[in-house]
C-alpha distance (Angstrom), angle and dihedral (degrees) to the residues before:
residue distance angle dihedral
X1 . . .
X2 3.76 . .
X3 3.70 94.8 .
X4 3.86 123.6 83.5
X5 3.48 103.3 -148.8
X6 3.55 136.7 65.8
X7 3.76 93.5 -87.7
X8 3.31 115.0 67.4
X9 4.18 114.8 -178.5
X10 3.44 119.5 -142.3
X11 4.01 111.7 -74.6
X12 3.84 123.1 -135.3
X13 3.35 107.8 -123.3
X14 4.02 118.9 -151.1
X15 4.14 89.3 -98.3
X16 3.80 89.4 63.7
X17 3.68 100.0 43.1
X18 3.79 112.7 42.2
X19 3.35 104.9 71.4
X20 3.84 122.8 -14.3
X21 3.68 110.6 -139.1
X22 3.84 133.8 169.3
X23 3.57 84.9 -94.5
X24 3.43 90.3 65.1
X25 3.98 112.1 100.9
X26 3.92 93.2 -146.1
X27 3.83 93.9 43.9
X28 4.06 77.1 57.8
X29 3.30 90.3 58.2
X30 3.41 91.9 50.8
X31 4.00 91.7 55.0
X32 4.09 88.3 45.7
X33 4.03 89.2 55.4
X34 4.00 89.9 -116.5
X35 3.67 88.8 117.0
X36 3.73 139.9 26.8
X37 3.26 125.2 -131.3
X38 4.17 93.2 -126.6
X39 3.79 117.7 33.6
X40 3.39 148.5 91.4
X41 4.08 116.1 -47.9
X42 3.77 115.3 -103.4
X43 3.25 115.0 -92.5
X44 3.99 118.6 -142.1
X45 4.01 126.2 -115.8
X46 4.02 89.6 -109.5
X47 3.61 91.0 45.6
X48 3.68 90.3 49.8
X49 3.86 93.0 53.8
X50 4.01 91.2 57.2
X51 3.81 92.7 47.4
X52 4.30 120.8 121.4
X53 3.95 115.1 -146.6
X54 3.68 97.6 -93.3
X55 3.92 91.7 54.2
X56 3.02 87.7 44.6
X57 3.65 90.9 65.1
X58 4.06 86.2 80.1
X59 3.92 89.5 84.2
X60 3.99 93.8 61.7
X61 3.63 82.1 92.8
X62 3.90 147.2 51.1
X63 4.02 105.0 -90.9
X64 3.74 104.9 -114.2
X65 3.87 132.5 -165.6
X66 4.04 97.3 -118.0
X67 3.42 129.2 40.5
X68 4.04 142.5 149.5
X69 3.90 97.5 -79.4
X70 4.15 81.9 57.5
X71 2.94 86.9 56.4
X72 3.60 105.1 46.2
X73 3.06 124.3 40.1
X74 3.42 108.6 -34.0
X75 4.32 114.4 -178.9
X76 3.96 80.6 17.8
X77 3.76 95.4 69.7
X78 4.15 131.7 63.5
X79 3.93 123.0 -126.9
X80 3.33 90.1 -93.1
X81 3.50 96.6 58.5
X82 3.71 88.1 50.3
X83 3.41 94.1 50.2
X84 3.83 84.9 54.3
X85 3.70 95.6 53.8
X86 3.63 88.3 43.6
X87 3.81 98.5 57.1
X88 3.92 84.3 43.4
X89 3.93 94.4 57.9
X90 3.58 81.5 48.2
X91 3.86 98.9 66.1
X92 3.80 90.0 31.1
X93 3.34 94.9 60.2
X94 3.85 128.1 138.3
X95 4.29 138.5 92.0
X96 3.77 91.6 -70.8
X97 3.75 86.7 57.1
X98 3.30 102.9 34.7
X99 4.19 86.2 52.1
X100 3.62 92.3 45.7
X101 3.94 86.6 55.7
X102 3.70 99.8 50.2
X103 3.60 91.6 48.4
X104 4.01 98.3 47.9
X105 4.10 86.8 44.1
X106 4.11 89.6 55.0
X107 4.04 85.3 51.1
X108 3.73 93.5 40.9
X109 3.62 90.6 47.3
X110 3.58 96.6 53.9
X111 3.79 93.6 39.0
X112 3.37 88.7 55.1
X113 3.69 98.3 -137.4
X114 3.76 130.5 172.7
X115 4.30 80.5 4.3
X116 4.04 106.2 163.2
């Protein structure tokens, strides 16, 4: 994984980055209101289980596609780091943010920065 820890969060793979389409299963989610555009990444079940309190801070809000640690850095940082940028977004939250956020992931994307 890109992680070093013991956690590793759920990568985005090149499919689910490029360009999100309606063909796009997550981007469905999106339209379904089972994910948010901005926010933190899901986290998985078994990831979940080996959570502390302050990680698992992530939860207080809808999962999203985009978030800070997409942003920066990405396979360069450690869960913990994550979780960091995570519970950041969280008390940054709002349209200028969330805007900001879409916009730097479409240049990161392409850039290809912090790319496993």
């Amino acid at each position: 994984g890109c992680f070093g820890s013991a956690i590793e969060p759920p990568s985005i793979g090149p499919r689910e980055t490029v360009q999100p389409s309606v063909a796009n299963p997550q981007f469905l989610n999106v339209l379904a209101g089972q994910l948010s555009v901005v926010g933190p990444r899901p986290a998985l079940p078994r990831e979940v289980r080996e959570y502390d309190s302050r990680a698992m801070r992530r939860l207080s809000v809808k999962p999203g596609l985009t978030c800070y640690w997409q942003t920066r850095g990405r396979s360069d940082t450690t869960f913990e780091d994550m979780v960091d940028l995570d519970l950041q977004y969280i008390g940054e939250r709002g349209p200028l943010t969330d805007l900001k956020l879409v916009f730097d992931t479409v240049r990161v994307v392409f850039s290809g920065e912090g790319a496993c």
